[in-house]
KOLNUMI-168299 format. One line per field, with one value per residue (C-alpha): residue number from 0; residue in three letters; chain; x, y, z. Coordinates in Angstrom, 1 decimal. Example, Ala and Ser with C-alpha at 12.3 -4.5 7.8 and 13.67 -1.06 7.14 Angstrom:
residues 2
i	(0	1)
aa	(ala	ser)
ch	(A	A)
east	(12.3	13.7)
north	(-4.5	-1.1)
up	(7.8	7.1)
This chain:
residues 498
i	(0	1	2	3	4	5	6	7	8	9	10	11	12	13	14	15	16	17	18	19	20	21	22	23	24	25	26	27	28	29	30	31	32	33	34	35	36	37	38	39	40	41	42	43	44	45	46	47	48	49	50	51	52	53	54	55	56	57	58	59	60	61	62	63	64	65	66	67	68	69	70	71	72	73	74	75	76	77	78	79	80	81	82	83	84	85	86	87	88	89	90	91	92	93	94	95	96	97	98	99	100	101	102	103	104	105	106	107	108	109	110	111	112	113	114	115	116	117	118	119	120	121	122	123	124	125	126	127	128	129	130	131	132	133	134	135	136	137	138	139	140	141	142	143	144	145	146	147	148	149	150	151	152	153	154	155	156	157	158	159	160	161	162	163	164	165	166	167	168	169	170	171	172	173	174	175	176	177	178	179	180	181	182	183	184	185	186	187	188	189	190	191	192	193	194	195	196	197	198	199	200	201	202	203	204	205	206	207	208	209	210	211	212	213	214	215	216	217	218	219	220	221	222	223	224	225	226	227	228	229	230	231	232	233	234	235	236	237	238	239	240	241	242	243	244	245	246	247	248	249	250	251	252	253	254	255	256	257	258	259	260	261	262	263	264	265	266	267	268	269	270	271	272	273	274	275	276	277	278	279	280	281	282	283	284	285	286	287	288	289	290	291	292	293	294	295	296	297	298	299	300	301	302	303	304	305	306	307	308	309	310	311	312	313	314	315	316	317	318	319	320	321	322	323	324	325	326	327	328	329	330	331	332	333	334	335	336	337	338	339	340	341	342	343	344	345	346	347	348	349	350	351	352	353	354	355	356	357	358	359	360	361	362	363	364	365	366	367	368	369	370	371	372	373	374	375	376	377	378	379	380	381	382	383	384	385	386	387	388	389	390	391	392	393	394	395	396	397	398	399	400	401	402	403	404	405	406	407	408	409	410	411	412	413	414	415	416	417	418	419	420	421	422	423	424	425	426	427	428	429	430	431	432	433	434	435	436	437	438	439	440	441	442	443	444	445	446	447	448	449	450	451	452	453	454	455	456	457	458	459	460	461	462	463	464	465	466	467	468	469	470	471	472	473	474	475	476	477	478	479	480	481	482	483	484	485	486	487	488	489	490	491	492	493	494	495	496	497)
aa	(unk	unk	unk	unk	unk	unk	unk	unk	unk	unk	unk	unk	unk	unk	unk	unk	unk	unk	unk	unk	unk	unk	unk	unk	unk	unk	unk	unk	unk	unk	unk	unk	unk	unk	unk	unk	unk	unk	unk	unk	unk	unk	unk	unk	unk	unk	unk	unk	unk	unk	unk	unk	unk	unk	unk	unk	unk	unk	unk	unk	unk	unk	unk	unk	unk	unk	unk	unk	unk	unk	unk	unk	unk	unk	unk	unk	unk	unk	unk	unk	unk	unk	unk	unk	unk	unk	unk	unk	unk	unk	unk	unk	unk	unk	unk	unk	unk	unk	unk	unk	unk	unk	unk	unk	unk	unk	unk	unk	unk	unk	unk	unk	unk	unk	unk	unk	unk	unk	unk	unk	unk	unk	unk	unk	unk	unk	unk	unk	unk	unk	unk	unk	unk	unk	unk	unk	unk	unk	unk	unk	unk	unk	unk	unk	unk	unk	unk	unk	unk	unk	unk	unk	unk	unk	unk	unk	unk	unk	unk	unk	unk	unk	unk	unk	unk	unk	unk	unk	unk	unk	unk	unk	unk	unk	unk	unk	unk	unk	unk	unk	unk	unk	unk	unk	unk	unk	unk	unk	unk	unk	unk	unk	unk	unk	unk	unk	unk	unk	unk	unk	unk	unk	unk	unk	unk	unk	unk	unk	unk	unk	unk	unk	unk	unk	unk	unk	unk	unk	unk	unk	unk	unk	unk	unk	unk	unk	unk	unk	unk	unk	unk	unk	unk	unk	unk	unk	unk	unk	unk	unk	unk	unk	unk	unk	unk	unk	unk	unk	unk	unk	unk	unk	unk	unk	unk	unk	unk	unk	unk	unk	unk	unk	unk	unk	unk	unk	unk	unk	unk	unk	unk	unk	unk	unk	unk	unk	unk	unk	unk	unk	unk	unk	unk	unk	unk	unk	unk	unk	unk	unk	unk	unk	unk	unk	unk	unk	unk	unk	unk	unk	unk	unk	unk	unk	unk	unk	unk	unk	unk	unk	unk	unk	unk	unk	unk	unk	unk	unk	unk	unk	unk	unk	unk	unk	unk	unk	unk	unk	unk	unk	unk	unk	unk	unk	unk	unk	unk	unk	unk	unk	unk	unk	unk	unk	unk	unk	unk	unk	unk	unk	unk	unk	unk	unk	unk	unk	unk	unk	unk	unk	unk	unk	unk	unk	unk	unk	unk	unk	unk	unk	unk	unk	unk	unk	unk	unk	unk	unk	unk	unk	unk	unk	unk	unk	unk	unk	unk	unk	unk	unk	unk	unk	unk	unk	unk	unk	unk	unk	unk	unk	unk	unk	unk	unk	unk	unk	unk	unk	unk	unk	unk	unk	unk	unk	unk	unk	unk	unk	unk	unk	unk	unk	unk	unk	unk	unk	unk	unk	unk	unk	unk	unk	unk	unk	unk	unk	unk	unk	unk	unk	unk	unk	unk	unk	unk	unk	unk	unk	unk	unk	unk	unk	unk	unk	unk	unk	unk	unk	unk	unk	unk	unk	unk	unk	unk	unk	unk	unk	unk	unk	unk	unk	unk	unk	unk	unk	unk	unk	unk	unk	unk	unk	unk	unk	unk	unk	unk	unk	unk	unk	unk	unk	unk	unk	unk	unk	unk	unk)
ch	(A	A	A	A	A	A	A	A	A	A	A	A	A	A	A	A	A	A	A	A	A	A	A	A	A	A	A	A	A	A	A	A	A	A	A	A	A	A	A	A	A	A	A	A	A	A	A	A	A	A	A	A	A	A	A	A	A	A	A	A	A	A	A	A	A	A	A	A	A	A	A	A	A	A	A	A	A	A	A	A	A	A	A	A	A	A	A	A	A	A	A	A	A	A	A	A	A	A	A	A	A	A	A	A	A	A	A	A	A	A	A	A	A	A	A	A	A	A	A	A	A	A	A	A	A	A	A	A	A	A	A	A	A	A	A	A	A	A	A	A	A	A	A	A	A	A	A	A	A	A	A	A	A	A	A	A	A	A	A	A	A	A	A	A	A	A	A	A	A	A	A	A	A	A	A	A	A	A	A	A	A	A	A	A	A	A	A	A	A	A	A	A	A	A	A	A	A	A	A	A	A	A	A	A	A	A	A	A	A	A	A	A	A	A	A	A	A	A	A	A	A	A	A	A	A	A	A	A	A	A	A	A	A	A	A	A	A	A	A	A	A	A	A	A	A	A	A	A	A	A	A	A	A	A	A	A	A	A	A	A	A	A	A	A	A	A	A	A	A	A	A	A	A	A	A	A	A	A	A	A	A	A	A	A	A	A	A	A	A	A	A	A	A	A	A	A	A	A	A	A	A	A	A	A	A	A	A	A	A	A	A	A	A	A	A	A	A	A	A	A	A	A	A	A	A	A	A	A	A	A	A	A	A	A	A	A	A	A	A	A	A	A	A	A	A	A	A	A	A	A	A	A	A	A	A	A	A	A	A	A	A	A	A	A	A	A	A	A	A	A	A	A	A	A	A	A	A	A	A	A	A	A	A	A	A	A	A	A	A	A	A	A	A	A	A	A	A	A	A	A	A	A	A	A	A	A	A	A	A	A	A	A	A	A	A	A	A	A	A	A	A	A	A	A	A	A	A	A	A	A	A	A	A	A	A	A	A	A	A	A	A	A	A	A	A	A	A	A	A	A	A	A	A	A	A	A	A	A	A	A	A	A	A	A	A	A	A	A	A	A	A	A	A	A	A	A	A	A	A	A	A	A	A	A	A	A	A	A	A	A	A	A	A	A	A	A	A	A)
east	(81.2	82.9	81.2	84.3	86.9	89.8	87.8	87.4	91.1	92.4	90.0	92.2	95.2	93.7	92.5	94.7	98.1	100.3	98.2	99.9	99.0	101.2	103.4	106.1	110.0	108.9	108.8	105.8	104.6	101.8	98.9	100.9	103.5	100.5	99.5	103.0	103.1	100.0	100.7	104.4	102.9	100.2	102.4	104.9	102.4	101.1	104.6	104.9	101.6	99.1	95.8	92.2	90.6	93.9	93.7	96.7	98.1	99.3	101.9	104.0	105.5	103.6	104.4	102.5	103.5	100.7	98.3	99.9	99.4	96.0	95.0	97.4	95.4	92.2	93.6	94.7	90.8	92.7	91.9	93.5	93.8	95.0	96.7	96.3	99.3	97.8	95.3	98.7	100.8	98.3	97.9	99.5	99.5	95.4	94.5	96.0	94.6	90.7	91.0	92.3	95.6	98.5	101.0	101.6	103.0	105.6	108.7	111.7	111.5	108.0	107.3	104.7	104.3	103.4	102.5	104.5	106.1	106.3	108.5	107.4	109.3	111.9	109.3	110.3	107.8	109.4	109.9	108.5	106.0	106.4	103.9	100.9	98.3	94.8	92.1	90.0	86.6	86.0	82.4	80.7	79.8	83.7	85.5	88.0	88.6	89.0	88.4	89.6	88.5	90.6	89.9	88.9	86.0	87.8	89.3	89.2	86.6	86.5	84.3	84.4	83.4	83.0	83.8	81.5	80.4	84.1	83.2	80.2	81.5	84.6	81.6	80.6	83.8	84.8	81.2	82.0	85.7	86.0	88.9	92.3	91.7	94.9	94.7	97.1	96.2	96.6	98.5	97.5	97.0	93.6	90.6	89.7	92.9	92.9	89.5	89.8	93.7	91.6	88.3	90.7	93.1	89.5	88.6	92.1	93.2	96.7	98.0	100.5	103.1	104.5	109.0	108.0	105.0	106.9	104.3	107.0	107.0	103.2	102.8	105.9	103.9	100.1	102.1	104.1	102.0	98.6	96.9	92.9	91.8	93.4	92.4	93.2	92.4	91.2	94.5	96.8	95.1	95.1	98.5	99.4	97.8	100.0	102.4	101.4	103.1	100.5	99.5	100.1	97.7	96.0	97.2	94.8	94.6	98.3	96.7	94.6	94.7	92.6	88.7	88.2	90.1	88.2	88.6	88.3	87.6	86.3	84.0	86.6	85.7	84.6	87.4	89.6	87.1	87.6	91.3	91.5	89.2	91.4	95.0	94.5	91.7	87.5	86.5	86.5	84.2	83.5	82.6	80.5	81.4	81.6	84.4	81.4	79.0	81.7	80.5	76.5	76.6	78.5	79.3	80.1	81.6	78.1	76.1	79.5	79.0	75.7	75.4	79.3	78.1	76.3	77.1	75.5	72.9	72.5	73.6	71.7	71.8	71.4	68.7	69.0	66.3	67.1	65.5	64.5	65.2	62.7	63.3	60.9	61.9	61.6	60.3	62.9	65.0	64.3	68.3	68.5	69.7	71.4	70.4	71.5	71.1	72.4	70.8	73.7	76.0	77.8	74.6	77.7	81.3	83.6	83.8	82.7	78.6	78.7	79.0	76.8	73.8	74.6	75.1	73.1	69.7	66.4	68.2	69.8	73.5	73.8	76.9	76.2	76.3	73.7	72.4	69.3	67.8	67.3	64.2	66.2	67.5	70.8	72.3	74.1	76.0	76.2	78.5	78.6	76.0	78.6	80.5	77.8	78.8	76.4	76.5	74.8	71.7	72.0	73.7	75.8	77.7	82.0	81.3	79.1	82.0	84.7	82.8	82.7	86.5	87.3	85.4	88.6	90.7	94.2	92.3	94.0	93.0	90.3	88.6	86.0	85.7	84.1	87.2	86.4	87.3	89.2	85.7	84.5	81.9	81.9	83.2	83.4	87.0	88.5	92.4	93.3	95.9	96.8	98.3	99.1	97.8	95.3	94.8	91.9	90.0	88.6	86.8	85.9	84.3	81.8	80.6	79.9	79.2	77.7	77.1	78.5	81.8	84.7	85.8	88.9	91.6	94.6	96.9	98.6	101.3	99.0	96.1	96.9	95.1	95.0	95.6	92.3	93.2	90.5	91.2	90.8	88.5	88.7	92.6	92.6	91.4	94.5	96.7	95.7	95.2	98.5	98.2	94.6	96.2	95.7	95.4	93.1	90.3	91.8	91.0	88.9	91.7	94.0	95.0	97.0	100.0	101.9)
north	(92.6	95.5	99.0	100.9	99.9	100.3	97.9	95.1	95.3	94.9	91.9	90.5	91.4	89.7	86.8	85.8	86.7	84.6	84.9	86.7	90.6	91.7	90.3	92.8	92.6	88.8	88.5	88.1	90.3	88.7	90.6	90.5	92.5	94.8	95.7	96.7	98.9	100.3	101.0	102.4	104.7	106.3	106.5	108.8	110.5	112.0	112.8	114.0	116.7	114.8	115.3	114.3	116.1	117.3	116.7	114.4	114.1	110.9	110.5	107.2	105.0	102.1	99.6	98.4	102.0	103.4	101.0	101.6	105.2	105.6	103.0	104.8	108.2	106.2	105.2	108.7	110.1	112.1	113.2	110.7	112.0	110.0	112.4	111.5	112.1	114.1	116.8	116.7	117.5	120.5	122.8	121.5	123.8	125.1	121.6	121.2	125.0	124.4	120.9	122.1	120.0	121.0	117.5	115.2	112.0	111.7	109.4	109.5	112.7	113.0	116.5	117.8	121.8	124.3	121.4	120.2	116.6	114.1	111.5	108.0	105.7	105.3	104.0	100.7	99.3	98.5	95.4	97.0	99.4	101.2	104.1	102.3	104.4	105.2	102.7	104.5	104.2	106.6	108.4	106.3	110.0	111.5	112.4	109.9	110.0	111.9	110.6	112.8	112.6	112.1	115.9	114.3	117.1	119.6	120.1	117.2	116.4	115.6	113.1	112.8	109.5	108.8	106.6	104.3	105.4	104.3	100.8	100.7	102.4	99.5	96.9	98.7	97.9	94.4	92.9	89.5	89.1	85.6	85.3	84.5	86.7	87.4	91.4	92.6	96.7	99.5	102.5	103.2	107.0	106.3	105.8	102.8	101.0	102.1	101.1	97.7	97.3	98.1	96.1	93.2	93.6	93.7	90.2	88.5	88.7	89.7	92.2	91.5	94.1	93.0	93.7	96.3	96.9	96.0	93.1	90.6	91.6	91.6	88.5	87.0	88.1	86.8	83.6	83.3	84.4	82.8	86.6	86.0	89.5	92.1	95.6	96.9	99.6	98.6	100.3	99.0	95.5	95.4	96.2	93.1	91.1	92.2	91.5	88.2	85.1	83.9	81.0	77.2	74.8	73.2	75.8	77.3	81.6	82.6	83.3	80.5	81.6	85.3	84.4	88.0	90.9	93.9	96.5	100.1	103.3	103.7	100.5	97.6	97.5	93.8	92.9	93.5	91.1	88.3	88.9	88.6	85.5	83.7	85.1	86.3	84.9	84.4	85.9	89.4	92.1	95.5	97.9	101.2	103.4	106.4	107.9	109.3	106.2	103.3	100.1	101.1	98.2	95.4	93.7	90.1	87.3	86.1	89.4	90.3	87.1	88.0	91.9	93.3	97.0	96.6	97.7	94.5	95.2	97.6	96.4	95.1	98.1	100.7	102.6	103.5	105.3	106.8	110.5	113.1	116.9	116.9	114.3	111.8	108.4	106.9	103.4	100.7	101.2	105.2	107.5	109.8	111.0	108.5	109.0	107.3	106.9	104.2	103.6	105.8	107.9	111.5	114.6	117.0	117.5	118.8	122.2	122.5	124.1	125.0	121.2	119.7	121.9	120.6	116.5	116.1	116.6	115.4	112.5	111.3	112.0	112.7	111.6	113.2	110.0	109.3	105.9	103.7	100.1	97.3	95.5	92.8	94.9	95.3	99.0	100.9	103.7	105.9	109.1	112.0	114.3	117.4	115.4	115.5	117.0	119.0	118.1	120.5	120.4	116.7	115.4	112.7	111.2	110.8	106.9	106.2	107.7	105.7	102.3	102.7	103.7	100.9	97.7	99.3	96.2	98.7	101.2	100.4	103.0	105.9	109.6	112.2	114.9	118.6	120.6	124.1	125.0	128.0	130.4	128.8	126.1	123.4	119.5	116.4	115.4	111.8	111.1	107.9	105.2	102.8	99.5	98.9	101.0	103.2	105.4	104.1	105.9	108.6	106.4	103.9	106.6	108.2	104.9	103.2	107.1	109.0	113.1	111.6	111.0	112.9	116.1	116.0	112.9	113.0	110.0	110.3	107.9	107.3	109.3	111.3	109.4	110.1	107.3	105.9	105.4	107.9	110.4	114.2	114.4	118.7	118.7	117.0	120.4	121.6	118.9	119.0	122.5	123.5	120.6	121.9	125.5	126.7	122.9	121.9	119.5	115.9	114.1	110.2	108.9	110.8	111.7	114.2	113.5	115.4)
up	(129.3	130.8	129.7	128.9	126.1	128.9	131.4	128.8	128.1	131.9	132.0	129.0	130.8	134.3	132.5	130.0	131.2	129.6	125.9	123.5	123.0	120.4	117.7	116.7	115.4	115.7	119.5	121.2	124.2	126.6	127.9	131.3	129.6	128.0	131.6	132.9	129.8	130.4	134.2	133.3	130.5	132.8	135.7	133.2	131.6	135.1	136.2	132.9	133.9	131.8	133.9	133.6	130.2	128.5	124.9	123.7	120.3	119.7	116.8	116.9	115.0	113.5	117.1	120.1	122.2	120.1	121.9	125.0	125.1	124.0	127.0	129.4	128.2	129.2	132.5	133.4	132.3	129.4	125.8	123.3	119.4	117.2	114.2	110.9	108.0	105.5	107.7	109.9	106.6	105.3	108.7	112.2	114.7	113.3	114.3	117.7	117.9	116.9	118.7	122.0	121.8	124.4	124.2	121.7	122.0	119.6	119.0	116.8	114.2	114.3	113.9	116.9	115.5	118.3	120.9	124.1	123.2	125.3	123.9	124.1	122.5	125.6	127.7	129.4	132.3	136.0	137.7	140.1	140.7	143.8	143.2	142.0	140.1	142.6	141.1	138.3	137.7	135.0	134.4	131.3	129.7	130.4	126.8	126.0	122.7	119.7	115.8	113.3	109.9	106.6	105.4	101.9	101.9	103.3	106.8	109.8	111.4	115.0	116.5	120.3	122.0	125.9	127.5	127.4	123.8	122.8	123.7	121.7	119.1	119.1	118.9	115.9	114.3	115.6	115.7	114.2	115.9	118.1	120.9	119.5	116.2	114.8	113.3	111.2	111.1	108.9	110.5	113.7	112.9	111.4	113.8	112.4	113.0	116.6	117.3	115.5	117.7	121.0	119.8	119.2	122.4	124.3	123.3	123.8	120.6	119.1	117.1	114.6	113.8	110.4	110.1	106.8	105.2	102.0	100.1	101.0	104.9	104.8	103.2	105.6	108.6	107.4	106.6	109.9	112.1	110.4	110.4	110.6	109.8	107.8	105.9	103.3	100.8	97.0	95.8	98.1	97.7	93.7	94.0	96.3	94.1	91.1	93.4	94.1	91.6	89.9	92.0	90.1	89.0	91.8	94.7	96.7	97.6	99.0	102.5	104.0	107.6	106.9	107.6	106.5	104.3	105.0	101.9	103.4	102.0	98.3	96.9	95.5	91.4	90.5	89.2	92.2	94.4	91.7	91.7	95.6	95.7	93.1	94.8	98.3	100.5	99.4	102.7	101.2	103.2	102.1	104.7	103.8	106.8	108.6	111.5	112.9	113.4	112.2	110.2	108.8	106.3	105.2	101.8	102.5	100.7	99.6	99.0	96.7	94.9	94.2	93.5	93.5	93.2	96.5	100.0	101.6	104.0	106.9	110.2	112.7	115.5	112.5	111.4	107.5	105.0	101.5	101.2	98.8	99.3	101.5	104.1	102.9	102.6	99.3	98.2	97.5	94.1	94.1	94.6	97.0	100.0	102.6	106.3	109.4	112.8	115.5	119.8	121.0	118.3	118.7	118.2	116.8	115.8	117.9	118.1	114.7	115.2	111.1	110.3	112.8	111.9	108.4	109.0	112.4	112.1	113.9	115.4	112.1	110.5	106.7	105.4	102.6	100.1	97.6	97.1	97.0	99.1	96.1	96.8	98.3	100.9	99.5	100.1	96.9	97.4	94.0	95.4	97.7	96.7	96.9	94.0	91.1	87.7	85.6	82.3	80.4	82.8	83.1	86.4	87.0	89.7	89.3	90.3	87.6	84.8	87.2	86.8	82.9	83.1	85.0	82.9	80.2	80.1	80.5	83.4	86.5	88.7	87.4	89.0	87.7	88.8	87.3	85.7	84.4	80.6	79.6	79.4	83.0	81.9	83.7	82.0	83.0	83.3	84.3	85.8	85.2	85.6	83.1	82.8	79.4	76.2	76.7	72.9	72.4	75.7	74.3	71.7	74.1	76.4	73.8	72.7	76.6	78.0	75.1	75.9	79.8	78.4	80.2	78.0	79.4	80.1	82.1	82.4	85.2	87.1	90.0	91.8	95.2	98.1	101.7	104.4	103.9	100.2	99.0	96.8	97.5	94.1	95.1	94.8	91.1	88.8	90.4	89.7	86.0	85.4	84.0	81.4	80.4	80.2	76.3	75.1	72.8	73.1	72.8	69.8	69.9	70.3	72.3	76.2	78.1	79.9	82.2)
């Protein structure tokens, strides 16, 4: 297997011409077509100035140009950074600043803030190709591409892969993949979508483009164009299986063709994984994950049959203990720390010396998660240790209060977090989202949570999440603050609406 992402997708392109690539307004583009793309994008982007190390923004629309121009980055030996909505949306031109970004590739009315734009979206690739492009064997340690974090815990993170770490970093994600996958993505913004697009385009498979992301265009393209692997965030999946009619006697799940839905971002309550067995698909997988390292363990349909609260078991190529303050690892069943470390794997962020000293240390990354190993191997992941609420000396973490919140027949969606009371003492507060009558929450929290149970309640019409479908847990006292504002406590029986 080629050592570089870009190398394994040319021999694709070389050796299954006529296979199908792409999927998208319901036409089907071969790998043939791929590579004149590829060739007419990096041929542009040098006359264009684009030269080997410039850092390039890449902010397209949701199509198969957004492939194109992170392997036509690759081909030229540039920079590719893909740009996430919401640290896009909070601070523009301070990213491309403290990330060294001079061009973005934008398309439509995509706002690019101080940066050149190069507009993309008129690209078309020649008949013929009169100035072909010098061959390119690129240096396995050269920079190649840039993963930026969601920002949930403050600003983005950058993570900078080579080369040839790219690759391995891709094998991290589509590990279990066989030739002729079908992968429908998630917006191509998010690291893991591009990886998974290239990981996929790498082994011959297609990427489907669904007409809208509507449910009814995402369950006309699964359906049409028999999708084998799909993501999808808990939210976003609950609410496609609301959507879902409620399947007759005798039918099987709606989409027989996916042999796995990955559930990204924040652990899938058990509920949701019954739901999707009964409506969607039973090859359900829950990742826990990292941008910086990718896939560290891996809840599959038969560990979530057997312990739902668990994060399956550590993958094969990683290397994971459980810690105390300390450093020393702690005997099977005991919380702590999480620690990780993989053969090859980033040593810092990029350009960020504060947050490396702090999450890469002694050969290991600290994701900063709390958890504990089960004696059968099984990894549980409790919270993120910068998350814990002091309850009057005693400390709990926000995932413990969701859970309870949750097993509430009417609790659709539900958050903790640490709001501060009118004199500054810290309380434990929860947002929630309901699906029917909720008056008796209060109630129902004292008796399942005793002294743990939230102070505060906020019913709100739905939680603020980023593009991974987490939610920014540090923007909710905010959110809520002006209904807490001279209100008094809430009775057993009562919440606060804004």
């Amino acid at each position: 297997m080629h050592p570089t992402a870009l190398g394994r997708v040319l021999q694709a392109i070389a050796q299954r011409p006529q296979d199908s690539a792409f999927i998208y307004q319901g036409q089907s583009l071969s790998y043939r077509q791929l590579g004149s793309l590829l060739n007419a994008g990096a041929r542009e982007l040098r006359a264009r100035g684009i030269r080997p190390g410039d850092a390039v923004g890449i902010r397209l629309r949701q199509s198969p140009l957004h492939c194109v121009a992170v392997l036509a980055l690759l081909r030229l030996g540039a920079l590719a950074v893909p740009l996430r909505d919401d640290p896009w949306r909070s601070g523009q031109d301070e990213l491309l600043a403290r990330f060294g970004i001079g061009t973005v590739l934008a398309d439509g009315d995509v706002p690019a803030g101080s940066a050149a734009v190069i507009r993309f979206e008129q690209l078309k690739a020649a008949a013929a190709e009169p100035d072909p492009l010098p061959d390119f064997h690129p240096d396995p340690q050269q920079p190649a591409l840039l993963a930026l974090s969601s920002g949930t815990t403050g600003e983005p993170k950058g993570v900078l892969y080579s080369q040839a770490g790219l690759a391995q970093r891709i094998d991290c994600t589509v590990f279990d993949w066989p030739p002729r996958s079908r992968f429908l993505p998630p917006l191509l913004n998010s690291p893991v979508a591009t990886l998974s697009a290239l990981g996929a385009l790498g082994c011959g498979a297609t990427v489907v483009f669904p007409d809208s992301y509507e449910f009814s265009g995402l369950a006309a393209a699964i359906r049409a164009q028999a999708v084998t692997h799909l993501y999808l965030t808990p939210v976003t999946a609950a609410a496609l299986v609301a959507w879902l009619p409620e399947p007759a006697a005798g039918e099987g799940p709606a989409f027989p063709s996916l042999r796995q839905l990955r559930l990204l971002g924040a652990a899938p309550p058990e509920r949701l994984i019954a739901d999707l067995r009964r409506r969607c698909t039973p090859w359900i997988c829950a990742p826990y994950a990292t941008t910086e390292l990718g896939v560290l363990s891996m809840a599959t349909p038969e560990s979530l049959e057997a312990a739902p609260r668990s994060a399956g078991r550590p993958m094969p190529w990683v290397r994971l203990e459980v810690v105390d303050a300390q450093g020393r690892p702690l005997p099977a069943g005991a919380q702590g720390e999480i620690r990780v470390a993989t053969a090859v794997m980033p040593r810092a962020y990029y350009r960020d010396a504060g947050r490396s000293a702090r999450q890469f240390r002694d050969g290991w990354f600290y994701p900063g998660d709390i958890g504990r190993l089960g004696q059968d191997g099984l990894l549980y992941v409790d919270g993120r240790g910068d998350e814990v609420i002091n309850v009057g000396g005693q400390k709990v973490l926000p995932a413990f209060i969701e859970r309870v919140l949750l097993q509430h027949p009417q609790v659709r969606e539900a958050a903790a977090f640490e709001f501060r009371s009118a004199d500054g003492g810290a309380l434990p507060a929860a947002a929630v989202v309901a699906a029917g009558p909720v008056a008796d929450l209060a109630r129902y929290c004292e008796r399942e949570l005793g002294v743990l149970s939230p102070r505060r309640l906020f019913l709100l019409p739905a939680l603020p999440r980023n593009d991974m479908g987490k939610v920014p847990r540090k923007e909710l006292p905010g959110l809520v603050a002006a209904l807490a504002r001279d209100a008094a406590p809430p009775q057993p029986d009562a919440l606060q609406q804004p």
